[in-house]
Structure formats: structure tokens, C-alpha cells
TIVOVEX-524249 format. One line per field, with one value per residue (C-alpha): x, y, z; residue in three letters; residue number from 1. Coordinates in steps of 0.05 Angstrom, whole numbers. Example, Ala and Ser with C-alpha at 12.3 -4.5 7.8 and 13.67 -1.06 7.14 Angstrom:
2
u <- c(246, 273)
v <- c(-90, -21)
w <- c(156, 143)
rest <- c(ALA, SER)
nr <- c(1, 2)
//
This chain:
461
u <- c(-2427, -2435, -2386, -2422, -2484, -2448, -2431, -2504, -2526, -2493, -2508, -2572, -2571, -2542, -2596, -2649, -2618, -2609, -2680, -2696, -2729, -2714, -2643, -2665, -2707, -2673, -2610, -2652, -2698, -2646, -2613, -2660, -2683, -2620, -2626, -2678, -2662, -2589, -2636, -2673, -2609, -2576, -2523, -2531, -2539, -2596, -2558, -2522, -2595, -2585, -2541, -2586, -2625, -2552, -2533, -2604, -2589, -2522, -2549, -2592, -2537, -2491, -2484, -2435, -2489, -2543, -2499, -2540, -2600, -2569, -2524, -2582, -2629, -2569, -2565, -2640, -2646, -2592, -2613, -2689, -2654, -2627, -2550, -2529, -2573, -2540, -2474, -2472, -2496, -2440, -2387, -2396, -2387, -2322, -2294, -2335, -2278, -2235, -2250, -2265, -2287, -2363, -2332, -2293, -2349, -2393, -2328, -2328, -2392, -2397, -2349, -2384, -2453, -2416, -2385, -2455, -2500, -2449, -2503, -2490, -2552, -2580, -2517, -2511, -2583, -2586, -2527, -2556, -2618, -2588, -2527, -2529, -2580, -2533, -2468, -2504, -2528, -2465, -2430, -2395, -2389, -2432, -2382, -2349, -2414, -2439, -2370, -2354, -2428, -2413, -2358, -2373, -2431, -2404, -2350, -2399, -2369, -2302, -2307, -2328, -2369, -2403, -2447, -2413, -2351, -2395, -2426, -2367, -2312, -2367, -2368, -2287, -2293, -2318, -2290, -2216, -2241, -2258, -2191, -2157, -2201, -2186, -2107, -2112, -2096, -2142, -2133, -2180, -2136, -2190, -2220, -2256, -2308, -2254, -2199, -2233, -2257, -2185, -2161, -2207, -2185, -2125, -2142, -2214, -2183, -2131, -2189, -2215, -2152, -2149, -2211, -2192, -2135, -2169, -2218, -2153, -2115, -2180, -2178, -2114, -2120, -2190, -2212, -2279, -2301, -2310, -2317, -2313, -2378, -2390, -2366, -2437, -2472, -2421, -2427, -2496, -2487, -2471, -2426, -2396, -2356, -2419, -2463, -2404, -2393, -2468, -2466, -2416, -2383, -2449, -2450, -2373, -2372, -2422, -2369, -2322, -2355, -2377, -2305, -2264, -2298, -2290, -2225, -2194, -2217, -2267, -2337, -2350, -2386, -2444, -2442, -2417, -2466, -2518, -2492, -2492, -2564, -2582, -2536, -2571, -2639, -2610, -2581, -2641, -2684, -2636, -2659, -2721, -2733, -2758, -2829, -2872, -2889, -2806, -2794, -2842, -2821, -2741, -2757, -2799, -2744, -2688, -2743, -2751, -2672, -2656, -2707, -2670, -2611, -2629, -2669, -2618, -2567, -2611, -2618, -2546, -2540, -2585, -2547, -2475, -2492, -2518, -2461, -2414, -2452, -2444, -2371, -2367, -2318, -2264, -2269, -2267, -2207, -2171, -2183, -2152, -2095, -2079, -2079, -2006, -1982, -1997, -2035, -2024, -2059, -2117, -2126, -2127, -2176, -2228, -2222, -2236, -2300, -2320, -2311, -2355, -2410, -2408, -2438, -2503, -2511, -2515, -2460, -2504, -2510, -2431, -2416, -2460, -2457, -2388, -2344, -2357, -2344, -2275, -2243, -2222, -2188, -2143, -2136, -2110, -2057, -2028, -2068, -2078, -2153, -2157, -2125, -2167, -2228, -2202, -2184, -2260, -2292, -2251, -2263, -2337, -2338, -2299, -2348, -2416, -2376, -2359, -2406, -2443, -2477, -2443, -2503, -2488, -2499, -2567, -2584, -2550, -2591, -2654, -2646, -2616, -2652, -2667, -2614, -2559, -2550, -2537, -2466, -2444, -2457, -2415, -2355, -2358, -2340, -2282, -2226, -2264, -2252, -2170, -2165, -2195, -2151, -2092, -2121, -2124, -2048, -2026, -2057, -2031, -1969, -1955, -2014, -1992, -2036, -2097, -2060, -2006, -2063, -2095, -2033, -2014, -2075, -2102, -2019, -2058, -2001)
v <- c(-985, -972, -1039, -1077, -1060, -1078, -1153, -1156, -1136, -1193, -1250, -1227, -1240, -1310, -1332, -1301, -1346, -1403, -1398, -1403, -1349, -1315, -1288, -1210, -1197, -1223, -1183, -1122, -1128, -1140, -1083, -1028, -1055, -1042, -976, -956, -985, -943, -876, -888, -885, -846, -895, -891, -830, -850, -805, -870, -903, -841, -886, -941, -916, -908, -977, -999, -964, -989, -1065, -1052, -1010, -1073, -1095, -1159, -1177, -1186, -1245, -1284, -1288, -1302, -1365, -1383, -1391, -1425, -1482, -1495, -1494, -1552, -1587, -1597, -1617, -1676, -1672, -1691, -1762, -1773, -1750, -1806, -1853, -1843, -1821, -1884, -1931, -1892, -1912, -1980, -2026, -1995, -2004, -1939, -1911, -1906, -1857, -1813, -1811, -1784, -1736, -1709, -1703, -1659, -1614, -1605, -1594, -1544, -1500, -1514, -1495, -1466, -1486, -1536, -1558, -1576, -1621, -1654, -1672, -1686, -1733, -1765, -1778, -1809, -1842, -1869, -1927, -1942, -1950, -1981, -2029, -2042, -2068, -2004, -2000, -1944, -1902, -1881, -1881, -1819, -1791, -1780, -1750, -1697, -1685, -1672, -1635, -1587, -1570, -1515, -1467, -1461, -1477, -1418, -1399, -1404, -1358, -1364, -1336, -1285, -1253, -1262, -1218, -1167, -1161, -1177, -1120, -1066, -1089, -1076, -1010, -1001, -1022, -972, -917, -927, -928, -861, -897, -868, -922, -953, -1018, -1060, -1140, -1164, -1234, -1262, -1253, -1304, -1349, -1345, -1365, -1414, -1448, -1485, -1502, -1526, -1573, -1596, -1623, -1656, -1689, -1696, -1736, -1775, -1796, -1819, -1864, -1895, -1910, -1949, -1988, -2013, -2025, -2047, -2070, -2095, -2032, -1997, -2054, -2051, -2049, -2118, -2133, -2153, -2090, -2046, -2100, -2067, -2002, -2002, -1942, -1903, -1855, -1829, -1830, -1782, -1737, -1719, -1725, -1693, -1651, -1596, -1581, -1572, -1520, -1481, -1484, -1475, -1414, -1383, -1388, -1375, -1305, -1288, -1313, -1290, -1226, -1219, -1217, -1190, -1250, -1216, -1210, -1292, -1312, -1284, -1328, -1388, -1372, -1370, -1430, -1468, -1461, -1469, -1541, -1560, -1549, -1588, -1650, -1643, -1616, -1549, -1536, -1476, -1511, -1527, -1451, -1425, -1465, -1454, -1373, -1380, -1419, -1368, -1311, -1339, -1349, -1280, -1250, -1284, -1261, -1179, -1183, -1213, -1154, -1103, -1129, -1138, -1070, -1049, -1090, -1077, -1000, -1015, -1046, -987, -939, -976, -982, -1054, -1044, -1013, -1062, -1130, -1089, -1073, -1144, -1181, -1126, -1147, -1224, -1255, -1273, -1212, -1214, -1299, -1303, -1255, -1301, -1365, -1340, -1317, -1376, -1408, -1368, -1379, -1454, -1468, -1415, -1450, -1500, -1470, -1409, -1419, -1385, -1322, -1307, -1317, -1274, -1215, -1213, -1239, -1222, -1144, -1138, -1180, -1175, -1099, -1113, -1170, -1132, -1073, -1115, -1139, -1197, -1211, -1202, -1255, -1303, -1290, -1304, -1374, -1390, -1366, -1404, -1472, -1467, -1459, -1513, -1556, -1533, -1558, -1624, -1631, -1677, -1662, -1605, -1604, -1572, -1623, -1677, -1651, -1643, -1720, -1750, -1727, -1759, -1826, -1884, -1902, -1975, -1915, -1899, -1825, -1852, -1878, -1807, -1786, -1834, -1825, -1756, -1753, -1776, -1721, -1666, -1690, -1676, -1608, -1582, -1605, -1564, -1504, -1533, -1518, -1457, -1419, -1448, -1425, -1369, -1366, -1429, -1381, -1311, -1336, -1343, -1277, -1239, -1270, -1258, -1195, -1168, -1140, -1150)
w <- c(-621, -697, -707, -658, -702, -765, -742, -707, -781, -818, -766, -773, -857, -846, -788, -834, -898, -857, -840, -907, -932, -999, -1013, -1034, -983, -930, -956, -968, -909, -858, -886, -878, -811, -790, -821, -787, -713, -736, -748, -684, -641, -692, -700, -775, -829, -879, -927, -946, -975, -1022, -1067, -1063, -1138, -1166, -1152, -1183, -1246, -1246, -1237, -1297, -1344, -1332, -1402, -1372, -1330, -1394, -1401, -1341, -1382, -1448, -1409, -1367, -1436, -1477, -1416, -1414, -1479, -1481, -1427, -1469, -1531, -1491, -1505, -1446, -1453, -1521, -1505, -1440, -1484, -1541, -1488, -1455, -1520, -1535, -1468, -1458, -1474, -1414, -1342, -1312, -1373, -1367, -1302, -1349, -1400, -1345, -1322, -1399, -1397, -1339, -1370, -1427, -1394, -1344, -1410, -1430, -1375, -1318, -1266, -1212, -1190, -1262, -1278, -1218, -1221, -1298, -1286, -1229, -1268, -1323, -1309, -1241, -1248, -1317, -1277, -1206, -1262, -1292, -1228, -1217, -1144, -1115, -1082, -1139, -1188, -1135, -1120, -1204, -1211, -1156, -1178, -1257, -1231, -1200, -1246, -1271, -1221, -1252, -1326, -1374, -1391, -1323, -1287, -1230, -1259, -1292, -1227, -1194, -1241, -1232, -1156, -1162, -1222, -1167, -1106, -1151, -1180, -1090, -1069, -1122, -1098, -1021, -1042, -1082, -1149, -1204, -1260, -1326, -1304, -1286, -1292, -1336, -1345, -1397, -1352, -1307, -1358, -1383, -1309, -1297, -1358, -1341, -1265, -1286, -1341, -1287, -1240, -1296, -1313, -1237, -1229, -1296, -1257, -1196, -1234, -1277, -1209, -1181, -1244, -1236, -1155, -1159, -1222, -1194, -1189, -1248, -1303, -1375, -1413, -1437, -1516, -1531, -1505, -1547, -1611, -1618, -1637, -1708, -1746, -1675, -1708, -1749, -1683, -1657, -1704, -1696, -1622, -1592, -1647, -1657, -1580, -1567, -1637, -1594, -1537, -1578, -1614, -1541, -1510, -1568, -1591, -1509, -1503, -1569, -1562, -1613, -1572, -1507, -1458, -1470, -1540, -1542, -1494, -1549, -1599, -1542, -1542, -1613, -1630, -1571, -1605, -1678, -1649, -1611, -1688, -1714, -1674, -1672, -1604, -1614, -1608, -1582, -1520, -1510, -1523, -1468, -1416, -1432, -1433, -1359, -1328, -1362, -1332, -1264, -1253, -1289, -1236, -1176, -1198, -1208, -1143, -1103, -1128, -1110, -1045, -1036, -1060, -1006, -948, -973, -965, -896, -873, -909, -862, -799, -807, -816, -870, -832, -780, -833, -859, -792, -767, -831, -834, -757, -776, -768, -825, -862, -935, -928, -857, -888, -938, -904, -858, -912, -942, -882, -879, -939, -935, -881, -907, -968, -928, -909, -965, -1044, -1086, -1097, -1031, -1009, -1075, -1062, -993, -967, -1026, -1033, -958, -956, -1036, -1027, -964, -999, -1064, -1025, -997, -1071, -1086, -1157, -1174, -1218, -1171, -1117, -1161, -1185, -1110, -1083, -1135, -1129, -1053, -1063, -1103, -1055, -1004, -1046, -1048, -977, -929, -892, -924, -993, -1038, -1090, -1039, -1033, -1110, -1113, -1063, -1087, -1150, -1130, -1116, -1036, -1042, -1046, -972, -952, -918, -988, -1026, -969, -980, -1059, -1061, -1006, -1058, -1107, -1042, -1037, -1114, -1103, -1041, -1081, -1135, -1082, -1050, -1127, -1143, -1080, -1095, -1167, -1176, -1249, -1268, -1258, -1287, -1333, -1391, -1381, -1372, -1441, -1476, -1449, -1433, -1363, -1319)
rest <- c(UNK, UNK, UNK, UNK, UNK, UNK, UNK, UNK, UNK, UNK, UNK, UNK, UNK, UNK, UNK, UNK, UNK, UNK, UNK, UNK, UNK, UNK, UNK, UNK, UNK, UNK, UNK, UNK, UNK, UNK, UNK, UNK, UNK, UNK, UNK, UNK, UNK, UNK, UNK, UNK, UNK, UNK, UNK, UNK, UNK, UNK, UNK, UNK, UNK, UNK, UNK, UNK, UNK, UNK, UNK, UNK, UNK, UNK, UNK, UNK, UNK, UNK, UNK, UNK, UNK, UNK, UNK, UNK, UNK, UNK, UNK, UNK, UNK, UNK, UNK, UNK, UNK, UNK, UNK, UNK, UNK, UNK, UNK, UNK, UNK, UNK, UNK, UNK, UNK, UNK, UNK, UNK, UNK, UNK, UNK, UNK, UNK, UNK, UNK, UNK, UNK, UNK, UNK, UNK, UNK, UNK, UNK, UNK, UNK, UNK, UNK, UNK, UNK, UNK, UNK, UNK, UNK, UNK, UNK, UNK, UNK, UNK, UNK, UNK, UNK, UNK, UNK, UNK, UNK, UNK, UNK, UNK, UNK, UNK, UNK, UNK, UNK, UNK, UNK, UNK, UNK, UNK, UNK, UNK, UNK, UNK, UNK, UNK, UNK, UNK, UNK, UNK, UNK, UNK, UNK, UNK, UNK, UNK, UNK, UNK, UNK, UNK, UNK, UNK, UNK, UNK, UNK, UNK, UNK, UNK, UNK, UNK, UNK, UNK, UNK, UNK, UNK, UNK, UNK, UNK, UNK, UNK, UNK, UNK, UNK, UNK, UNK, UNK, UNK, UNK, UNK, UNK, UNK, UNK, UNK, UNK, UNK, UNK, UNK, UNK, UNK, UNK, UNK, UNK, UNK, UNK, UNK, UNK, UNK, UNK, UNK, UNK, UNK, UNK, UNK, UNK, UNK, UNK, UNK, UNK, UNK, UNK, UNK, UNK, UNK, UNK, UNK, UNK, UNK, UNK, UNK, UNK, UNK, UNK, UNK, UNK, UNK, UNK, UNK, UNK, UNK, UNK, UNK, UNK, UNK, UNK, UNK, UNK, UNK, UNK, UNK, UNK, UNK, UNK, UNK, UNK, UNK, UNK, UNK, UNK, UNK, UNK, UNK, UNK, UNK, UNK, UNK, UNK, UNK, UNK, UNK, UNK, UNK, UNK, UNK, UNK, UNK, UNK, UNK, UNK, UNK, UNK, UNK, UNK, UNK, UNK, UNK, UNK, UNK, UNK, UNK, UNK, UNK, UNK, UNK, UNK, UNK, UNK, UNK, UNK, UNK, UNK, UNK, UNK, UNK, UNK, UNK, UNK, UNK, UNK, UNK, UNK, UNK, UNK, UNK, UNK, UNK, UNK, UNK, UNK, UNK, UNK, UNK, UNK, UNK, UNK, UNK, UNK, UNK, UNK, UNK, UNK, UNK, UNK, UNK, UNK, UNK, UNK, UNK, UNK, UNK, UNK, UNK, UNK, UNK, UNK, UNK, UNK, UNK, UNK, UNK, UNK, UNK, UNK, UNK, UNK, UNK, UNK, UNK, UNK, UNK, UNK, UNK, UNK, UNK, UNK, UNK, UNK, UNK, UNK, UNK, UNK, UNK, UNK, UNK, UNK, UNK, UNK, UNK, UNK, UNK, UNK, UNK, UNK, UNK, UNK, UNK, UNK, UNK, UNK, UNK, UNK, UNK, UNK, UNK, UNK, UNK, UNK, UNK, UNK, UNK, UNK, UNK, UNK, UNK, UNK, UNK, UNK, UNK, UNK, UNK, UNK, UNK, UNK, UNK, UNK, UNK, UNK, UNK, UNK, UNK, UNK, UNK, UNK, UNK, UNK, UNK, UNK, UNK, UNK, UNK, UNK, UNK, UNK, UNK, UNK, UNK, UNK, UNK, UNK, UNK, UNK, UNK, UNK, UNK, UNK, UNK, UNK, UNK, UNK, UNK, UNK, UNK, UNK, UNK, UNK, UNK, UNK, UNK, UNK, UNK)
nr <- c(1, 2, 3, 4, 5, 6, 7, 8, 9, 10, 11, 12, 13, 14, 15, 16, 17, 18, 19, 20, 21, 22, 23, 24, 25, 26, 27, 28, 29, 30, 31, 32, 33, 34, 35, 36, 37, 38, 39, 40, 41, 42, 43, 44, 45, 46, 47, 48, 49, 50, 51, 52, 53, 54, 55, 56, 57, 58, 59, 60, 61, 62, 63, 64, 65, 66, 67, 68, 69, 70, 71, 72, 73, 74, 75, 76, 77, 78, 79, 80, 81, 82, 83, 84, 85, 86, 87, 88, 89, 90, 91, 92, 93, 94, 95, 96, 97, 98, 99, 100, 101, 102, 103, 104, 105, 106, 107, 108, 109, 110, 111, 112, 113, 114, 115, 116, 117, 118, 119, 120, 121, 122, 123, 124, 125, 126, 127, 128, 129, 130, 131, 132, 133, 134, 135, 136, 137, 138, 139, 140, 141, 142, 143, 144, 145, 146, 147, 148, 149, 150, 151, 152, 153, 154, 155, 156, 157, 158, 159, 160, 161, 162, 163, 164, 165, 166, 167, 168, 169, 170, 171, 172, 173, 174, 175, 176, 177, 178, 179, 180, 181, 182, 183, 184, 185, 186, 187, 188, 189, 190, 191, 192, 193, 194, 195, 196, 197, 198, 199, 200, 201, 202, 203, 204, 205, 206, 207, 208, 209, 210, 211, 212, 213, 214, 215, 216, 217, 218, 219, 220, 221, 222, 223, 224, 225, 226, 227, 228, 229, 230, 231, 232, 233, 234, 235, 236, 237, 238, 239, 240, 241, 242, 243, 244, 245, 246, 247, 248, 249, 250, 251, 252, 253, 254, 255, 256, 257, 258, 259, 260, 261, 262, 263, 264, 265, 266, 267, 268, 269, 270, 271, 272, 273, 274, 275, 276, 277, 278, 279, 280, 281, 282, 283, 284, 285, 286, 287, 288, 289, 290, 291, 292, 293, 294, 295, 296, 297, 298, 299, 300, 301, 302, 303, 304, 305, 306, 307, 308, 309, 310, 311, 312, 313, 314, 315, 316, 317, 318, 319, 320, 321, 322, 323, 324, 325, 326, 327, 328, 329, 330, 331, 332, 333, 334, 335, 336, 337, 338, 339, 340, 341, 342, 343, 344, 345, 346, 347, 348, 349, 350, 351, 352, 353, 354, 355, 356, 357, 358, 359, 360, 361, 362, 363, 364, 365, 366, 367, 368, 369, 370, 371, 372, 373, 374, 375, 376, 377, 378, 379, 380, 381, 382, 383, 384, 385, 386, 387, 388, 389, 390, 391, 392, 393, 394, 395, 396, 397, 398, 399, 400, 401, 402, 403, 404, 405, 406, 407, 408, 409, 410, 411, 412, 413, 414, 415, 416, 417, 418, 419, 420, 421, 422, 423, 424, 425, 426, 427, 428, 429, 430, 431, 432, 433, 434, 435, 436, 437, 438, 439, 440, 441, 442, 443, 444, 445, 446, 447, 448, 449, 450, 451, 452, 453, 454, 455, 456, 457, 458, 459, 460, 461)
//
């Protein structure tokens, strides 16, 4: 009965998030209703709500975690100084004489805003806003104007510094330090933030490269539909190289400074996403964009995110403990251990799961929720922690591309004007959703694109 109650418990948190109301109290709510009905019967021991201050105070004494905040304020920040306006701009006179190229300025682009900001739904819509009506305008055919942007956009879940990465090496962190417990190991080995951001690395650059690709091949086959920006437009703009040294080189240094201190060892994230922060407002003063006025409404947007983010791990908190007490562990563990196929059916089938939720729940709420209950059963059957992040967060980003509930679909079609149909958002992005599944086809293939870099730098084999 107790695992009947324990599936009962988390259909009830997706219903109540499909519903729509907020994320920690549905998680939190759900949780100790299910508590309580569990005391009632006395299908449940309240002695497991004990733990519930612990794992408050341990959300709180999370020094990787003060990295949110610090990232969250370094991308807003950004995203008020208008870099990614001038970088389109500049981006797309570098590549104007090419066909295609106004695409892979917007693809760059979206790279850079996603080691900028790390958050999906601010690219995507930032993009949308600024260089959609520039390429619809320029005869680039509208399919692959919307399919680039949703792509680019959502590139902030796999390149560092992102937050996703960030919350998720800290529920992968403590579902590892789980798995080792449950097995008897006692062991300091465990993963860190940079050795995601260091995995990340060389599949996230691959997509880009990937999507780079795409829009080269369609300006060869159809030329029509990404055309060169006209030699009288670019004969404008006089003295490029100056205009991009002062463009594009003061935002990639911060990059730059934020990734290399992580990834060389020399900073914690936390510590480098402080420096992100202050170099964020030292570049915004430089052009002129900071003001009193800018600086109270970057810190109440970092608040109200930050604030989301803490509530919605407490409430996890709350719900993961709920479903510990009802068993639902040991069953989600005895099901995936009885899978044919052994650890490869397992993890097929999550990521199955995951795809399809990804559909109808944000990131937060697959990565607090889903990931806890499933990563220490897969860990405890040899699967490389650092792998298994790379591969959750490239299928979650697959997902928020894939019609017909892709979040970034959403974010897209709220920005774009009404002569771009729903249908041909839809179409863009499907060559976009082949590039990533090859990207997943590779990665399970030869796992050392995601752990080759970490194992190198950090020697964690």
C-alpha cells in the first residue's frame, strides 16, 4: 500500500504543476498532504519530516548554490546593457557577405548570451525580439529564421556557466554521495559544478558547430533562403574591426574570466560567478548603461528568481522526503534494476521520462523532483555522474525544442509577429531536434566527449 501511495504522491505533483500553480508549494504541499493522509492510516512515520530543518539549513549552507544569484544578477545585468543588440548587429556585418551568415551570427550570439546569462527563456525571447523582424526582412525564409533562434536560445542549458548545470551537479552531487552510501562505499570522491561545466564544454560547442553546419548545407542547396546582406547595407558601417574590438571582445573577457578561473582551477563557481557579477556591472558603466533606476530593477529580477529557486528546494526537500518514507525509492529502484537490458534499458527509459515531462514541466521542476528520485538508481549501477548530467541536460534541452510543447516554442511565439504561423515555428526547429539526438546518438556512443575533459583536468577518474 505504502508504494501505491508513493506513485499516487507523484502523479499527484505533476497534475497539481500541470494545473499551474506554483512549483514549491505544489512540491511542498502535495508532500505533507500525503504526510498526513500517510499518519492517518499510519502508512507513513512523521519521524521522516524530522529531517526536513536539516535539509533547510543545508539549502542555505550551500556555498555552490550562492552561485544562482551571483549568475542570475551577472545575466540581467547584461541583458540591460544591451550586448546582445550590439553584438547581432556587429555579428551580422562580420558574416553579411556570406549567405547563411546573418543565421550563424545569431547562432554565436546565442552562445555567448547562454555563457552569459545560462537562462533559456530570456535568450530565446531577447533573440526573438531583436533578430527575427531583421532576418524575416532580409528575405530569409521563415522556417529557418525561427528554427536558428530556438535553437541558439536554448543553448543556455548546456553551455557554462549555466544555471542549469549549476542546480543540476548539486542534485547529481547528492544523489552520488546517496548511491555511495546505499553501496557501503564511504568516500570524499565526489562531483563537483566544474566537472559539469567542464563536460558540457565540448558537446555544447559541438551543437553549435552542429547548427553552423546545418545553416552552411541550406546555403549551398537553397541559396534563396538565407541571402547575403546586400554590399550597400554593409558599405555603411565605416571602421568594423574597431566597432568589434569594442563589441564583442569586453563581453567574451568576462566569459572568458568566469570559465577560465572555474575551469582552471583557480576560483570556485561561486567565487567566478562573483566576479561575472561585478565585471557585468563594471561593463555595463562602461557604456553608459548603468543608472540607479537600471540597478534596482536588475537586483529585483535577480531577487525574485533567487527566491523561486530557494523555495522551490525547500519544497522539493519536503516532497523528496515524503516519497523516501513511503518507499517510493525502493520501488523506482527495483523497477529500473528489473528493466531488460540492464544499466542501458534503465537508462533509456528515464530518458524517455524525462523527454516527454520535459514537455509539460520547466527544468526546475524535472531537476528537483525527477532527478533525486531516479540518479542514485543509475549511479549505483556504474554510470558515470558526469555523463549522466550532460545526457539529462541535452535531453531537456531537446525536449524545450520539440513541437508541440517545446518551452522555447512558447517563449518564440510570444515574441514573433502574428504573419509567422504557429505551424512554421514548428517546422523551423525539426532539423535543430535531428542535430540534437545525434548529439545524444554521439554522446552515448563515446561518453568520453562529456568526461574525457574533466577526467584530464580535475584527474577524477
Amino acid at each position: 500500500m505504502s508504494e501505491i501511495m508513493s506513485l499516487l504522491l507523484f502523479a499527484a505533483a505533476v497534475v497539481i504543476l500541470l494545473i499551474g500553480y506554483p512549483v514549491a508549494i505544489s512540491l511542498a504541499g502535495t508532500g505533507l498532504l500525503f504526510a498526513g493522509i500517510g499518519y492517518v492510516f499510519d502508512l507513513f512515520d512523521p519521524a521522516f519530516l524530522e529531517a526536513v530543518p536539516n535539509r533547510i539549513f543545508g539549502v542555505m549552507g550551500n556555498e555552490t548554490l550562492i552561485a544562482v544569484p551571483l549568475f542570475v544578477f551577472m545575466g540581467v545585468m547584461l541583458e540591460k546593457a544591451k550586448i546582445a543588440e550590439e553584438l547581432l548587429d556587429t555579428m551580422a556585418l562580420l558574416f553579411g557577405p556570406m549567405r547563411g551568415g546573418l543565421g550563424i551570427s545569431v547562432c554565436i550570439v546565442g552562445m555567448l548570451l547562454a555563457a552569459s546569462t545560462g537562462i533559456v527563456g530570456a535568450t530565446v525571447v531577447t533573440m526573438g525580439l531583436l533578430s527575427l523582424p531583421t532576418m524575416v526582412r532580409r528575405g530569409y525564409d521563415p522556417k529557418v529564421a525561427t528554427g536558428v533562434i530556438c535553437a541558439s536560445g536554448t543553448l543556455g542549458q548546456i553551455i557554462p556557466p549555466s544555471i542549469v548545470l549549476v542546480l543540476l551537479g548539486d542534485v547529481i552531487s547528492s544523489a552520488y554521495q546517496q548511491a555511495q552510501l546505499d553501496m557501503g562505499i564511504y568516500s570524499p570522491k565526489s562531483v563537483t559544478v566544474g566537472d559539469l561545466f567542464l563536460g558540457a564544454l565540448i558537446p555544447g560547442l559541438l551543437l553549435v558547430v552542429g547548427y553552423i553546419g546545418y545553416l552552411i548545407f541550406k546555403s549551398v542547396v537553397d541559396p534563396d533562403s538565407v541571402p547575403a546582406i546586400p554590399a550597400e547595407e554593409r558599405g555603411k558601417v565605416n571602421d568594423l574591426g574597431t566597432r568589434i574590438f569594442k563589441v564583442l571582445i569586453p563581453p567574451l573577457l568576462l566569459v572568458v574570466l568566469v570559465l577560465g578561473s572555474i575551469l582552471g582551477g583557480l576560483a570556485t563557481p561561486t567565487e567566478a560567478a562573483s566576479v561575472g557579477a561585478i565585471g557585468a556591472v563594471v561593463l555595463s558603466a562602461f557604456r553608459r548603461n548603468l543608472s540607479w533606476p537600471i540597478l534596482k530593477d536588475v537586483m529585483r529580477s535577480t531577487t525574485q528568481v533567487s527566491s523561486m529557486v530557494f523555495m522551490i528546494l525547500v519544497g522539493a526537500a519536503v516532497f523528496s522526503l515524503v516519497f523516501r518514507g513511503y518507499g517510493g525509492d525502493d520501488l523506482v529502484r527495483d523497477f529500473l534494476h528489473n528493466l531488460p537490458g540492464g544499466e542501458v534499458g534503465a537508462m533509456i527509459i528515464v530518458m524517455l521520462v524525462m523527454f516527454f515531462l520535459g514537455f509539460f514541466l520547466d527544468f526546475m521542476e524535472i531537476t528537483f523532483v525527477v532527478v533525486p528520485i531516479v540518479a542514485p538508481v543509475l549511479l549505483m549501477m556504474g554510470i558515470d555522474p558526469i555523463w549522466l548530467g550532460i545526457m539529462f541536460a541535452i535531453n531537456l534541452q531537446t525536449s524545450f525544442l520539440t513541437p508541440p510543447f517545446g518551452f522555447a516554442l512558447f517563449y518564440l511565439r510570444g515574441v514573433a509577429p502574428d504573419s509567422i504561423s504557429t505551424g512554421t515555428i514548428y517546422k523551423g526547429v525539426i532539423p535543430f531536434i535531428f542535430i540534437q539526438l545525434l548529439m545524444l546518438g554521439l554522446l552515448s556512443a563515446w561518453p568520453s566527449l562529456a568526461t574525457w575533459l574533466p577526467h584530464l583536468v580535475y584527474g577524477n577518474n
